[in-house]
N, C-alpha and C positions, 0 to 999 in steps of 0.2 A: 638438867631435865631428868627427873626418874622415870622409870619402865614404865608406872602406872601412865604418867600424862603421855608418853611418845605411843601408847598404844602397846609397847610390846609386854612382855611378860614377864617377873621377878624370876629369878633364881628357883625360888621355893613354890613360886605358880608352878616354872618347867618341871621341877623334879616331882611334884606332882599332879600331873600331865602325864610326866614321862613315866608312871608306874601305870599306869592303865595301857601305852601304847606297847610297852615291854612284856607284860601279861598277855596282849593278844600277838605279839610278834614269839612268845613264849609256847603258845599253844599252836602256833601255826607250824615253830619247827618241830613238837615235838609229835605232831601229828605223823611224821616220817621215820621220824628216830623211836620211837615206842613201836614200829609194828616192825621193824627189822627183825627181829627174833622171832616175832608168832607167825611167819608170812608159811611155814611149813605146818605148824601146826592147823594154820588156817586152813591151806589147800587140802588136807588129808580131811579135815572135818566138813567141809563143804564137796569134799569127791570130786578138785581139782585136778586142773593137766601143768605141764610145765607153762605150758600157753599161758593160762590162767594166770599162772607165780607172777610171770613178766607185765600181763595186761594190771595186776593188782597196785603195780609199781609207774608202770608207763601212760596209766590212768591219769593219777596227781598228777604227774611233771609235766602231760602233757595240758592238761586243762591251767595250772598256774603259769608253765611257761605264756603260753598261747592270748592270756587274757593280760597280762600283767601291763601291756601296753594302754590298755582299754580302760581300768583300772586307775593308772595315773593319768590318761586324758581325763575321767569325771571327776579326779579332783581338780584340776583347772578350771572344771563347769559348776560344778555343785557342793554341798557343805561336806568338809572334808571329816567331821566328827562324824555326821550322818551316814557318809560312804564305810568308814572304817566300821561302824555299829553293822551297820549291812553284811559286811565281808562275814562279820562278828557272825549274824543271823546263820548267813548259807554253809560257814563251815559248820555250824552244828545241827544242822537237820541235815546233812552227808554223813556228819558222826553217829547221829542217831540211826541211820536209815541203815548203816555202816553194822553197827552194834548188833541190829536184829537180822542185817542179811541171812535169808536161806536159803542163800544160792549162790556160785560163783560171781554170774549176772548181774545180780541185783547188788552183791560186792561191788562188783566191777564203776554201774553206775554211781555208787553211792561215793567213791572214789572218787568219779569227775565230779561230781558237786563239792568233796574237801577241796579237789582241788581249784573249783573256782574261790570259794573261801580264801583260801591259801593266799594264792595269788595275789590278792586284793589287799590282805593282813601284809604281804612282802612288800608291794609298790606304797604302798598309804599309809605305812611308818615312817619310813624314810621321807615322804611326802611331808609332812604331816610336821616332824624334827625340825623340816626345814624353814617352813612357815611360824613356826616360834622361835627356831635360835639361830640368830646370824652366825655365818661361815667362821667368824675368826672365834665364835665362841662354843662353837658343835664340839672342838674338844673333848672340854671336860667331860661332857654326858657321851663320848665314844666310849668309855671303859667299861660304862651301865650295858651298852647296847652288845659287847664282848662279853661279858659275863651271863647275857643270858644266853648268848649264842653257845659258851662254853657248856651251862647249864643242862640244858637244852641237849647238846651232841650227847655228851656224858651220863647224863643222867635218864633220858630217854630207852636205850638200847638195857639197861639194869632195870628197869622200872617195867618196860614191857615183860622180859624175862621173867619178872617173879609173878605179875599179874596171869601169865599165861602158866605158871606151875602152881599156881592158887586158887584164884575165882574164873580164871579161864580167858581165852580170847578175845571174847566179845567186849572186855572190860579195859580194853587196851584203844578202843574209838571210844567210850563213856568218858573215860578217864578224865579226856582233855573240856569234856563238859562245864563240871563247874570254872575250870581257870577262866572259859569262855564267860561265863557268867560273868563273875568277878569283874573281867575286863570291861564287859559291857557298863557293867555300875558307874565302876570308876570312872571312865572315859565320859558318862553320863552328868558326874560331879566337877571332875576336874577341868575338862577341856573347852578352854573359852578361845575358840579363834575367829577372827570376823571374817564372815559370808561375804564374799565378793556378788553381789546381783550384777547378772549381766544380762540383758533385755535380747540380745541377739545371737543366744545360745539355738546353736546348730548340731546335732546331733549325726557322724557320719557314718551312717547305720553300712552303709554297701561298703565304706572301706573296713571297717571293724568287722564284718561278715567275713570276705575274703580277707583279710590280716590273720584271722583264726584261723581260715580254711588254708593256706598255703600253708603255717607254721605246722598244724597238724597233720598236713599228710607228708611231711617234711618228716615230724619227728617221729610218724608211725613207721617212714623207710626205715630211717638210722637206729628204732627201737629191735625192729622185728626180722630187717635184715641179717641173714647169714644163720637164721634160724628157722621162719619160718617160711623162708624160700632163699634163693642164694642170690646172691648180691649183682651176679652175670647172672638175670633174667628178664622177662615178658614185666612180672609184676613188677622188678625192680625199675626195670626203665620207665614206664606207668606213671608211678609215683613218684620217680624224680622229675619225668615230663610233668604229670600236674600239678606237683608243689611250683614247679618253675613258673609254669604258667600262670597259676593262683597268684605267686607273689606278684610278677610281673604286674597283671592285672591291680591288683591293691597298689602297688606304684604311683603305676595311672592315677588311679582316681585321689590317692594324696598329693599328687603332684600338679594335677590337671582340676578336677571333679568338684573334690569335696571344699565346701565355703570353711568349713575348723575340721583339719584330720586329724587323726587319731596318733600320728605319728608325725608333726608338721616337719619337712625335709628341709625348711629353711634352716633347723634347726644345727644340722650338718654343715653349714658356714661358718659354723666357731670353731676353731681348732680344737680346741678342750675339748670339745664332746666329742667330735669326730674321731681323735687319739685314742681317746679313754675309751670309746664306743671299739673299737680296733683291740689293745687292750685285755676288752672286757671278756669277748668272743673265743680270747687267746689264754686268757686266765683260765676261763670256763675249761677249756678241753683239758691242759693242762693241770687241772687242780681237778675240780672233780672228776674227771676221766680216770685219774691214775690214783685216786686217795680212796673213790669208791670202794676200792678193790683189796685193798690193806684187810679190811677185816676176814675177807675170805683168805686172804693170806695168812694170818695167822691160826685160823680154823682148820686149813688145810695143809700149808706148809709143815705151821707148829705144833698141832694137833690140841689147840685150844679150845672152850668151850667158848658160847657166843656170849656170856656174861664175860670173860678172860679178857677174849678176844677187844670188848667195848671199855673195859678198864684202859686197856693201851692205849686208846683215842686221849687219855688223859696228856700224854706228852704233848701231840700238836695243839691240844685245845688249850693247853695251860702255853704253850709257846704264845700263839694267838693272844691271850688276854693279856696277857705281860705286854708284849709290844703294841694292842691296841690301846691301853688304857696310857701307858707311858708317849706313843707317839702322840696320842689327843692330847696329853697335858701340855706336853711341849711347841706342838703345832698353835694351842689357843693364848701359851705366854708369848710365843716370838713370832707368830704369824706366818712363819718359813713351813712350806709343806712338802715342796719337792724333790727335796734330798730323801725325804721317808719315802716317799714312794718309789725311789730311786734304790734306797739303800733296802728296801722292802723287797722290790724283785731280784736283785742280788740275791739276798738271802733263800728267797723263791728259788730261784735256778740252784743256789746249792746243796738245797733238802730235795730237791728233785735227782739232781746228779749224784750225792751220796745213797739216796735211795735205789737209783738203778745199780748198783751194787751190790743190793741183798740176794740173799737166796736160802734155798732152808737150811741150812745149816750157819749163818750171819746169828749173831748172840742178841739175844733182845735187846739188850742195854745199848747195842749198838744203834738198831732201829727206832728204839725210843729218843735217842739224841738226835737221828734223822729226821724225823718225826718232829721234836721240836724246833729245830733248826728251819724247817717249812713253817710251821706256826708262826714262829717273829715275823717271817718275809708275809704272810697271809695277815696277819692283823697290821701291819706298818701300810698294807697295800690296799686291801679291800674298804673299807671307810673312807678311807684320804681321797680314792678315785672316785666316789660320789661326792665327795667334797669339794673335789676341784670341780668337775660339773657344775655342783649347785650354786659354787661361787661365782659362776661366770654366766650363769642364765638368768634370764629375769623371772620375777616372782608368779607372773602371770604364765609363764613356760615351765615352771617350779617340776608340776606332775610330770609332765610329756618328757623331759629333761630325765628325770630323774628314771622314771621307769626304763626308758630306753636303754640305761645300763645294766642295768638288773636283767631286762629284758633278754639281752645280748649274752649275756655274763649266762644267764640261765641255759639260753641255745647252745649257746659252746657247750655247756654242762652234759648236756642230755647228748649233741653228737657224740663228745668225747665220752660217754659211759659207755655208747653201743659201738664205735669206733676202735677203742682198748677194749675191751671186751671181747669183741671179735678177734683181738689178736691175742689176747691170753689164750680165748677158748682155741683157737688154731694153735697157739705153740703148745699147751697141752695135752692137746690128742695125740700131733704129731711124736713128742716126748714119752707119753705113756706107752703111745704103740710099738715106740723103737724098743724102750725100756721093758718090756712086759716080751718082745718077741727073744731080745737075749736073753730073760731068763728062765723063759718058757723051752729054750733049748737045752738049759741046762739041770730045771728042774721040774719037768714035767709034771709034778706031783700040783704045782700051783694052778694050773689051768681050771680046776673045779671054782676057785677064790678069785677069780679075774672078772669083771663086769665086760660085758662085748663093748659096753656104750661108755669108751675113754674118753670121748671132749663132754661127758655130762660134768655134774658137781659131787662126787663119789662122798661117803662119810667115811675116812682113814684109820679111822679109830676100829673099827673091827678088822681090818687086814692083818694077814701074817706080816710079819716086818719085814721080808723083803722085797712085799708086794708093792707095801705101804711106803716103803723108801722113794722108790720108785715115783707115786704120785707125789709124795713132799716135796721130793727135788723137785718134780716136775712146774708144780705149784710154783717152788721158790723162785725159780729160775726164769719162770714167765711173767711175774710181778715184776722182779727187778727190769726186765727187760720193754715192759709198759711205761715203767717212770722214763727209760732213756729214751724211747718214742715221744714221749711227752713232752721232752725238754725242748726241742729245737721252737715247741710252744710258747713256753714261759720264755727262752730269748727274744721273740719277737713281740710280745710283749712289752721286754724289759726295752727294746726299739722304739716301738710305739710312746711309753712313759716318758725318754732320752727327748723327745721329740713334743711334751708338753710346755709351755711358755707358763714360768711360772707367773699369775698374777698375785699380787696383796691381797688377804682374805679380809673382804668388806668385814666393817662393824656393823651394818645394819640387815635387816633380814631382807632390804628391796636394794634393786641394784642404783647407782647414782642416777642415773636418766631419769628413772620411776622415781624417785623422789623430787627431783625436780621441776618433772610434769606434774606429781601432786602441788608443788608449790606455786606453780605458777595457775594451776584451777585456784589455786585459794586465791 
């Protein structure tokens, strides 16, 4: 039987298909990675606060985390081409709205709208993959799906840069405009997948209400804690009481309430997800907690520029593509996936654990091996654990499935940013102040060149050199000390994975049961 009669898709349909879903998962990451360089030119031209810097950032993460769930429930209701077109729409009238802002504010907001965009473009690719190519054959198109993520990191942080020492700021939210375009066409042309009508579509507005509002006041604790009130406080318990509460509540109503949640918990009776769900939270903290933070290390430690600084990112990300694209191939010829994701967190833990051993005076060539050594474990591991998910849920659970790791995977992210974070910015103060008191006893003359305000983010490059010593180490020595916080993460993880039941990766893109209740309607 060929592709065309069983319904599914040829080769040459998917890859093009998969150029329109890569274009808009292209433009969704590079919406974060382009404005990393302009976020100070920004706040000085809109006559921002630090406040501001942070809301610019904690804006997306928290509007894509929040909805992602929401997201891959409507592709289980409704046409999954249409949803991703949609995503397509609202991230770019955020970008637009973004591009003209004349105000921090109206920044700010224009922000949560990329980042409902965002969101939608994350959950509804990976969606989207899975409803055209079965499990044992997602492989081969993982190498596509690494390369633009490689793209994308890399290319991003260089691209804003010069936009913002050229045509200016504003050209850094345009930018991603026409690829938005583009993707829309294509996705328009190429993408043929069959509409599921389902007559008894229920929409679970009070659980997706509260699922939003608990994650959000969750992530605005963990964002803004230890800065813009302290962690032992009135506000801080507040917010951990009503995020608690909020979730609580949405529990309820997914468990109890709602006729189709947004989240179905039956779904947690599979081992896989439940693992991988575990996992996912643990990778999160772990990985972007402690990788976020590399670039300020080398700006501040090494006294690099932030174009210098985003060249670096080439080791993990070139680590990544290599073992994304080579595990896919191998994974789609022999069907075996859980050794990779085995031998993947392995390698995880020991780019983690080499890492916690830099500091500013560690040689780059050194950190760049470390660098790539996390890369292999991040590309062997990230793709494979949506894989295994998807191979083990049914077609009709496809979205809710799939989003829920992402979803996780992203929560972890955003704790562990303001989690390591808070412990850099603590062992730095404390560092700079020790450092700056010995040598303010001995050379009095520095005191006029010393900022009062030691746990800010100082620029080193104008200090006397043994001011500047001073903060490099102080820099070097708190990074490294964030990966080794990090790790006891990616162990439990690597637990969680030990503890996956490897199944055979189906050849078809519906699970056996769904097929054979098709058969037996017919």
């Amino acid at each position: 039987m060929t592709a065309e009669q069983s319904g599914e898709m040829t080769h040459r349909q998917v890859l093009e298909a998969l150029s329109g879903l890569l274009l808009a998962m292209f433009v969704a990451m590079l919406s974060s990675t382009i404005v990393s360089n302009a976020l100070p030119t920004i706040v000085d031209d809109l006559q921002g606060s630090q406040t501001g810097y942070t809301w610019v950032v904690v804006a997306t993460m928290l509007a894509m985390t929040a909805t992602t769930p929401i997201w891959g429930k409507f592709a289980d209701l409704f046409d999954k081409k249409l949803l991703v077109q949609t995503a397509l729409i609202i991230f770019s009238i955020g970008s637009l709205i973004a591009g003209f802002a004349p105000s921090m504010e109206v920044l700010i907001g224009a922000r949560v709208v990329q980042g409902l965009g965002v969101g939608g473009l994350t959950a509804l690719v990976q969606v989207v993959i899975a409803s055209m190519v079965s499990p044992r054959e997602r492989g081969r198109y993982s190498g596509y799906i690494g390369a633009v993520f490689a793209l994308a990191t890399v290319s991003g942080p260089l691209v804003g840069g010069v936009l913002v020492d050229t045509v200016g700021w504003r050209w850094c939210f345009f930018a991603g405009l026409p690829v938005a375009a583009l993707a829309f066409v294509v996705l328009q042309k190429t993408l043929r997948l069959p509409v599921v009508k389902r007559d008894d579509v229920s929409i679970d507005y009070l659980g997706a209400f509260l699922l939003v509002g608990g994650v959000s006041i969750l992530l605005v604790w963990v964002s803004l804690g230890g800065q813009n009130f302290e962690w032992v406080s009135w506000t801080s318990a507040l917010l951990v009481v009503g995020a608690v509460a909020v979730v609580g509540a949405a529990i309820h109503v997914e468990a109890n309430v709602a006729k189709d949640p947004v989240i179905p918990l039956r779904l947690f009776k599979d081992r896989t997800l439940t693992l991988a769900t575990v996992a996912s939270v643990l990778i999160g903290v772990a990985m972007f907690g402690s990788t976020v933070y590399l670039s300020l290390y080398f700006q501040r430690a090494k006294d690099m520029s932030p174009t210098e600084a985003g060249l670096m990112s080439i080791c993990m990300v070139g680590g990544l593509l290599v073992s994304s694209i080579v595990s896919g191939r191998v994974i789609s010829n022999t069907g075996v996936w859980k050794r990779w994701l085995v031998g993947g967190m392995v390698a995880v833990i020991a780019g983690i654990a080499l890492l916690s051993t830099i500091d500013a005076g560690t040689p780059l060539w050194h950190t760049g091996i470390f660098m790539a050594v996390l890369g292999l474990g991040l590309g062997a591991t990230m793709q494979n654990l949506v894989l295994a998910v998807q191979n083990t849920i049914a077609l009709s659970d496809m979205g809710a499935g799939s989003s829920v790791v992402a979803f996780f995977r992203s929560l972890g992210g955003s704790v562990g940013i303001a989690a390591l974070g808070a412990v850099l910015a603590h062992q730095v103060a404390d560092a700079v102040q020790s450092g700056l008191t010995k040598l303010l006893t001995i050379h009095p003359e520095y005191a006029s060149a010393v900022s009062h305000d030691t746990g800010g983010i100082p620029d080193v490059s104008g200090m006397p050199a043994p001011v500047r010593a001073i903060f490099e180490s102080a820099f070097g020595d708190a990074t490294g000390h964030i990966f080794l916080v990090a790790l006891p993460f990616a162990v439990g993880a690597l637990i969680a994975v030990l503890f996956i039941k490897e199944v055979p990766l189906r050849t078809s893109v519906k699970r056996e049961d769904e097929l054979m209740a098709e058969a037996t309607q017919a």
